[in-house]
Rosetta silent file (secondary structure, phi, psi, omega in degrees, C-alpha in Angstrom):
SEQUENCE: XXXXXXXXXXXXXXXXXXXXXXXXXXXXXXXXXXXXXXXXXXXXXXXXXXXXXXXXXXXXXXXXXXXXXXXXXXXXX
SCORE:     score description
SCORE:     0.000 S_00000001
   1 L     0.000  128.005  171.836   26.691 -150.497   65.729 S_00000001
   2 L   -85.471  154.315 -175.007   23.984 -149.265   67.949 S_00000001
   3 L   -67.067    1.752  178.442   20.850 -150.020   68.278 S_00000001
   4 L   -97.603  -58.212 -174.062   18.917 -146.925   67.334 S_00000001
   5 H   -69.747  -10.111  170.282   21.340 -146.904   63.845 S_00000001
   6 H   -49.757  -63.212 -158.336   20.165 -150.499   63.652 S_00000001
   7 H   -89.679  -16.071  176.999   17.081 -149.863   63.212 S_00000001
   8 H   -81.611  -34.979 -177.012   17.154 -146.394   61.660 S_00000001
   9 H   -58.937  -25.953 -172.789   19.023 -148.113   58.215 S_00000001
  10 H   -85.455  -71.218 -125.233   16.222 -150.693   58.422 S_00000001
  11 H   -79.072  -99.836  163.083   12.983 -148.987   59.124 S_00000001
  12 H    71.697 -126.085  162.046   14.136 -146.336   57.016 S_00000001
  13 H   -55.518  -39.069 -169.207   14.378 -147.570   53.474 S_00000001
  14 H   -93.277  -18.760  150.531   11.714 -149.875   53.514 S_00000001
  15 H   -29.230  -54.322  172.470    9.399 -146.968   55.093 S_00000001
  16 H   -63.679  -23.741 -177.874   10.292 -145.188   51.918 S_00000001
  17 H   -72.425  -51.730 -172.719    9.714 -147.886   49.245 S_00000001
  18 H   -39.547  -72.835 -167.475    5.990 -148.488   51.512 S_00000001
  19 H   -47.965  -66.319 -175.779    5.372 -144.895   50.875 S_00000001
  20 H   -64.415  -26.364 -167.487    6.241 -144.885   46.953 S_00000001
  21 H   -89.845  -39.287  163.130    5.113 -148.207   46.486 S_00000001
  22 H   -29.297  -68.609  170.566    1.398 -146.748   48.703 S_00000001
  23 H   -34.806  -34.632 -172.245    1.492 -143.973   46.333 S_00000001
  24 H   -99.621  -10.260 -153.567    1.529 -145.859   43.282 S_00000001
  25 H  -121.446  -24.498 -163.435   -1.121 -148.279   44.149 S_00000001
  26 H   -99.597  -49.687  165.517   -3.456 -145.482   45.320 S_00000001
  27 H   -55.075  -61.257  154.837   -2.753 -143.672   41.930 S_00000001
  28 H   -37.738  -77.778  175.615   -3.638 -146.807   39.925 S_00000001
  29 H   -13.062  -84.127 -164.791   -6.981 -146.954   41.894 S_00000001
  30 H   -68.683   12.255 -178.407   -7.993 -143.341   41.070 S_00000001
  31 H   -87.954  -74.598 -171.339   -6.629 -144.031   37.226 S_00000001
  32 H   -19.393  -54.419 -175.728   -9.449 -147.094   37.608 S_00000001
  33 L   -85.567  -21.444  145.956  -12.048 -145.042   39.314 S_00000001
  34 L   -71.174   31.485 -172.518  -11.435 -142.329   36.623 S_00000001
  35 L  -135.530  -48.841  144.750  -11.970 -144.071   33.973 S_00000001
  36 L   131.626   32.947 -175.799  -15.369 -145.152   35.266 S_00000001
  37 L   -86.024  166.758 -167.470  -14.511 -148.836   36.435 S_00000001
  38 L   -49.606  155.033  176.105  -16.740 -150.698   38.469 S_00000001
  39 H   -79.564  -16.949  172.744  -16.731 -149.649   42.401 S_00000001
  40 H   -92.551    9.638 -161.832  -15.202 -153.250   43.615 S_00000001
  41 H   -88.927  -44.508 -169.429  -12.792 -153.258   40.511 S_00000001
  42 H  -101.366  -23.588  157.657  -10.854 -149.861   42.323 S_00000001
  43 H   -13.612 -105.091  173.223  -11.958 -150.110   45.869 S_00000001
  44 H   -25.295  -30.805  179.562  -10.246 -152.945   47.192 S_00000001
  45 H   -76.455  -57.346  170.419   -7.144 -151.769   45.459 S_00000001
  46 H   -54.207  -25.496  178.705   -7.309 -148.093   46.931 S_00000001
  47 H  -103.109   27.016  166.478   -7.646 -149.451   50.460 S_00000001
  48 H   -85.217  -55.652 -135.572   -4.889 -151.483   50.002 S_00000001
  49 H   -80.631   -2.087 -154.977   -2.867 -149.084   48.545 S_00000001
  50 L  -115.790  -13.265  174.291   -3.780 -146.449   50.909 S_00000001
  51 H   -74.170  -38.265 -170.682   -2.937 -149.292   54.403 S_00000001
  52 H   -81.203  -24.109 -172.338    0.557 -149.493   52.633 S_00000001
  53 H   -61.046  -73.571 -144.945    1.092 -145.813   52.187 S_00000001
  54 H   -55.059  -34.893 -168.895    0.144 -145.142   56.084 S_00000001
  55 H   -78.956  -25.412  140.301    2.517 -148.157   57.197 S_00000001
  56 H   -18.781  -75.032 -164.032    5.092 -146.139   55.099 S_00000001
  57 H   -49.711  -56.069 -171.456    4.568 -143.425   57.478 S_00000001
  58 H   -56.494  -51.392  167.316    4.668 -145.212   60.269 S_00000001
  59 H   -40.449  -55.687  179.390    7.439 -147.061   59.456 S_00000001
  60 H   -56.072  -27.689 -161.375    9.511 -143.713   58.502 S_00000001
  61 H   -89.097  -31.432 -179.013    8.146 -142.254   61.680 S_00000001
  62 H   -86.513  -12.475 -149.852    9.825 -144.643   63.864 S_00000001
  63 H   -96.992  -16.199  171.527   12.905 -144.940   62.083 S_00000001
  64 H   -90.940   -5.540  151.114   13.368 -140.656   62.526 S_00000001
  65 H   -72.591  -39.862 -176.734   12.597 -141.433   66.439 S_00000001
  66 H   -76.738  -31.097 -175.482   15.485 -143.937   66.356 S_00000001
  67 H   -86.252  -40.724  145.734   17.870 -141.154   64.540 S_00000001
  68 H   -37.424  -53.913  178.582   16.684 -138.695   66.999 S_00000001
  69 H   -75.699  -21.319  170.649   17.399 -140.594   69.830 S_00000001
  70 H   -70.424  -63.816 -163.507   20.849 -141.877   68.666 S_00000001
  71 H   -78.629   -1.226  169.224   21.903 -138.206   68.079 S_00000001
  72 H   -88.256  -19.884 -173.742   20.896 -137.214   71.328 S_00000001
  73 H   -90.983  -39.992 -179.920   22.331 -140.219   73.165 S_00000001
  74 H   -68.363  -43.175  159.756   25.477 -138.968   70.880 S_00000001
  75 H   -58.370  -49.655  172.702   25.157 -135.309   72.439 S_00000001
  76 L  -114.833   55.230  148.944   25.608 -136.348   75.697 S_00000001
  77 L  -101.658    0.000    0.000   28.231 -138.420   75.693 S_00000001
């Protein structure tokens, strides 16, 4: 197994759970702050939830660099 498919199966999945699980945590938050709860009761929560989302991305973003580079490394061989 190479090392670009290594890492695209890891990075990957858990980039997508970060992202869904980001999503959901940032969507509590604005349930919280709609509602009319206190500003440290939804805050803290939103900038969590919005650091997990991004690290989603990032995460997903390398792991479609690593699948890119594997099928190109695949092209010219």
């Amino acid at each position: 197994m190479s090392n670009h498919l290594r890492k695209w199966l890891i990075f990957s999945p858990v980039g997508l759970a970060l992202i869904g699980l980001g999503l959901s945590i940032v969507g509590d938050a604005a349930t919280r702050k709609a509602k009319g709860q206190r500003f440290r009761e939804w805050f803290p929560q939103g900038t969590l939830g919005l650091i997990v989302l991004n690290s989603g991305i990032a995460l997903f973003g390398e792991a479609v660099k690593h699948s890119t580079l594997r099928e190109s490394r695949r092209q010219t061989d």
